[in-house]
DSSP file (Angstrom, degrees, kcal/mol; ACC not computed):
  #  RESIDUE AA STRUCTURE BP1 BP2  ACC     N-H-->O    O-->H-N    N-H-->O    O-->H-N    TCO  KAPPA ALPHA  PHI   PSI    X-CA   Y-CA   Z-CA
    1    1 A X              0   0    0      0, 0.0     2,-0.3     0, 0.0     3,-0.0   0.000 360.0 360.0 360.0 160.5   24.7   -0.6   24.9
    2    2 A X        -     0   0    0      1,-0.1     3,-0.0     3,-0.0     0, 0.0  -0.969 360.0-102.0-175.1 171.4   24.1    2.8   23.9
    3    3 A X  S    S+     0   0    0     -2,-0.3     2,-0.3     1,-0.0    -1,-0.1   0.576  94.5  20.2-101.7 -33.0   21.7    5.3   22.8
    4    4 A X        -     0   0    0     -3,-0.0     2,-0.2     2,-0.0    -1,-0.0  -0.891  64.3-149.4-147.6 170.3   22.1    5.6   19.1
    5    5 A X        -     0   0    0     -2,-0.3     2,-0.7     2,-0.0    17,-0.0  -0.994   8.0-139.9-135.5 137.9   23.7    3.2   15.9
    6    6 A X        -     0   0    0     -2,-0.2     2,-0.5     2,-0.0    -2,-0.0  -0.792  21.5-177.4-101.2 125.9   25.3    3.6   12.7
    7    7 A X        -     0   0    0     -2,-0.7     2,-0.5     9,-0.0     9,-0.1  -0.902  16.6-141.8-133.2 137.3   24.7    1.5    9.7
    8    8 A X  E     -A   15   0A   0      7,-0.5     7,-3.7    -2,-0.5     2,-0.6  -0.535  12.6-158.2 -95.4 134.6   25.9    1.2    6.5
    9    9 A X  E     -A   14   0A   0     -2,-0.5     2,-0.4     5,-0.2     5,-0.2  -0.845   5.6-169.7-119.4 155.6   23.9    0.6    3.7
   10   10 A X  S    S-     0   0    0      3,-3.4    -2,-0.0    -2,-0.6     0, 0.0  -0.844  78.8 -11.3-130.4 104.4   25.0   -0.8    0.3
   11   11 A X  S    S-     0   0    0     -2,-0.4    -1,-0.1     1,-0.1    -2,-0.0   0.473 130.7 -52.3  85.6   0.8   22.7   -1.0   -3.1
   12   12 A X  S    S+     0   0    0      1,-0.4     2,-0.4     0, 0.0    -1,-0.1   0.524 120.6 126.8 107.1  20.9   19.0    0.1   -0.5
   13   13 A X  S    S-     0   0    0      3,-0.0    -3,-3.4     2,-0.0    -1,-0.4  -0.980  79.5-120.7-115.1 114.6   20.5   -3.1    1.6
   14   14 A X  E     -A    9   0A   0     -2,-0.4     2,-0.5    -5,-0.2    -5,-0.2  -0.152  37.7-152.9   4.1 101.5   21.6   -3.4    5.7
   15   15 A X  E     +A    8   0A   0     -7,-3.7    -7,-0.5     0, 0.0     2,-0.3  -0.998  27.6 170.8-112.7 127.3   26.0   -4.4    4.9
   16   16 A X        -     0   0    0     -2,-0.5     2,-0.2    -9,-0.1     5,-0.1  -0.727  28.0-133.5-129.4 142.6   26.2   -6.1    7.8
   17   17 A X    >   -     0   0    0     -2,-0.3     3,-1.1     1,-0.1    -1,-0.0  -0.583  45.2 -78.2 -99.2-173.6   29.7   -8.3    8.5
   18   18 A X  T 3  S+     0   0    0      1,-0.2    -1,-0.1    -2,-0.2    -2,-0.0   0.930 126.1  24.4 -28.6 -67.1   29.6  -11.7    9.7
   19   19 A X  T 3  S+     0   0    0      2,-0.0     2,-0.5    -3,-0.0    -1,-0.2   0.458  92.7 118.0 -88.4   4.4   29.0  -11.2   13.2
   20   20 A X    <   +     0   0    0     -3,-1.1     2,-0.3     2,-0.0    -4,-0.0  -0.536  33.0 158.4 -97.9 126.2   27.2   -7.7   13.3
   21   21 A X        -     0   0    0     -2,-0.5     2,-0.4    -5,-0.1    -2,-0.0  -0.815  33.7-131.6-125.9 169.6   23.8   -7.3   14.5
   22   22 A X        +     0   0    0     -2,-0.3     2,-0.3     2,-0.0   -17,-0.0  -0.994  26.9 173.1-121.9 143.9   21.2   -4.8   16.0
   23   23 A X        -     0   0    0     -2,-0.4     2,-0.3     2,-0.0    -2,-0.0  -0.753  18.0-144.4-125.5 147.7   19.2   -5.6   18.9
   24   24 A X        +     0   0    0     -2,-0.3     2,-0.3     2,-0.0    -2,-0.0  -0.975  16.1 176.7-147.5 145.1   16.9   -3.6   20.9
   25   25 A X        -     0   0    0     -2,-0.3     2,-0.4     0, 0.0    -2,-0.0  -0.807  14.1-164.7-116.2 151.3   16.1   -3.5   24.6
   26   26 A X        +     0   0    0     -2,-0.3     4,-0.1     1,-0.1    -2,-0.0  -0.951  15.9 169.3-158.7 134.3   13.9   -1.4   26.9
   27   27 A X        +     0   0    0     -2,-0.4     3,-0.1     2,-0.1    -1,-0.1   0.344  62.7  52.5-131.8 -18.8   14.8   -1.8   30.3
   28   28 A X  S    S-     0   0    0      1,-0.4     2,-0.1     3,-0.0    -1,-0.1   0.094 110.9 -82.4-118.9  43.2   12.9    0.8   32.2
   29   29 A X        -     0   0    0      2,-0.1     2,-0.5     0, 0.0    -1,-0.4  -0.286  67.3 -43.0  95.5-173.7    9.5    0.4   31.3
   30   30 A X        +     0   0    0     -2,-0.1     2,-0.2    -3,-0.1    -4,-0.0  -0.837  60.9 162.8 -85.0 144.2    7.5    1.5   28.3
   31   31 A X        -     0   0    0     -2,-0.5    -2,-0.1     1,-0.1    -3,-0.0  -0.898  47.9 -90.8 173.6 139.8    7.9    5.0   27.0
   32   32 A X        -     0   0    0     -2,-0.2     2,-0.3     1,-0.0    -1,-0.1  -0.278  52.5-159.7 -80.9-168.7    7.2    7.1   23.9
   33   33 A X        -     0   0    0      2,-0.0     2,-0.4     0, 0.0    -1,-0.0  -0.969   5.3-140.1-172.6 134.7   10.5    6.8   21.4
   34   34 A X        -     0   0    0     -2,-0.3     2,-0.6     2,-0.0    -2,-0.0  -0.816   4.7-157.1-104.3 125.8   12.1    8.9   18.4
   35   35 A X        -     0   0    0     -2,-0.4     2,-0.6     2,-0.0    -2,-0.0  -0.861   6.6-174.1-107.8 140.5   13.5    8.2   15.6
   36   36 A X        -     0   0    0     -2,-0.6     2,-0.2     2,-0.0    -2,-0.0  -0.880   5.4-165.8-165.7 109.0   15.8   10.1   13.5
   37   37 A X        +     0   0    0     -2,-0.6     2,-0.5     2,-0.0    -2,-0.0  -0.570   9.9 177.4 -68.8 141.5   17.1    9.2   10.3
   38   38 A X        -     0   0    0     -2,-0.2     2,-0.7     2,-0.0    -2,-0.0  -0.877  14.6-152.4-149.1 121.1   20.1   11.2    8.8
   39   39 A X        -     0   0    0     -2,-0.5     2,-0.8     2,-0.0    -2,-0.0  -0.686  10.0-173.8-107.6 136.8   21.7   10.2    5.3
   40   40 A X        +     0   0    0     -2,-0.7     2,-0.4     2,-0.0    -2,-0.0  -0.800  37.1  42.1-110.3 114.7   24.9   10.8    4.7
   41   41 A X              0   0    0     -2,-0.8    -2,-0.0     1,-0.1     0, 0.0  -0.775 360.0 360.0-178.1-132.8   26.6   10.1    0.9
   42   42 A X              0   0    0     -2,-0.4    -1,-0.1     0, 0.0    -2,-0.0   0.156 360.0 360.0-116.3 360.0   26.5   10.3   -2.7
């Protein structure tokens, strides 16, 4: 578990491998929450 994720996209598409997923949990109550996109490529 961890604070932040990296995902690759391929063609505006999630590339995902077999087994790879994202899940989200909130474990200490409700809370506001931030998001922050950052693209990196061509």
């Amino acid at each position: 578990m961890g604070l932040e994720v990296v995902m690759a996209l391929t063609d505006g598409k999630l590339d995902f491998g077999t087994w790879e997923q994202i899940f989200y949990g909130e474990f200490d109550g409700l809370r506001n929450k931030r998001i922050l996109v950052k693209i990196i490529g061509e």
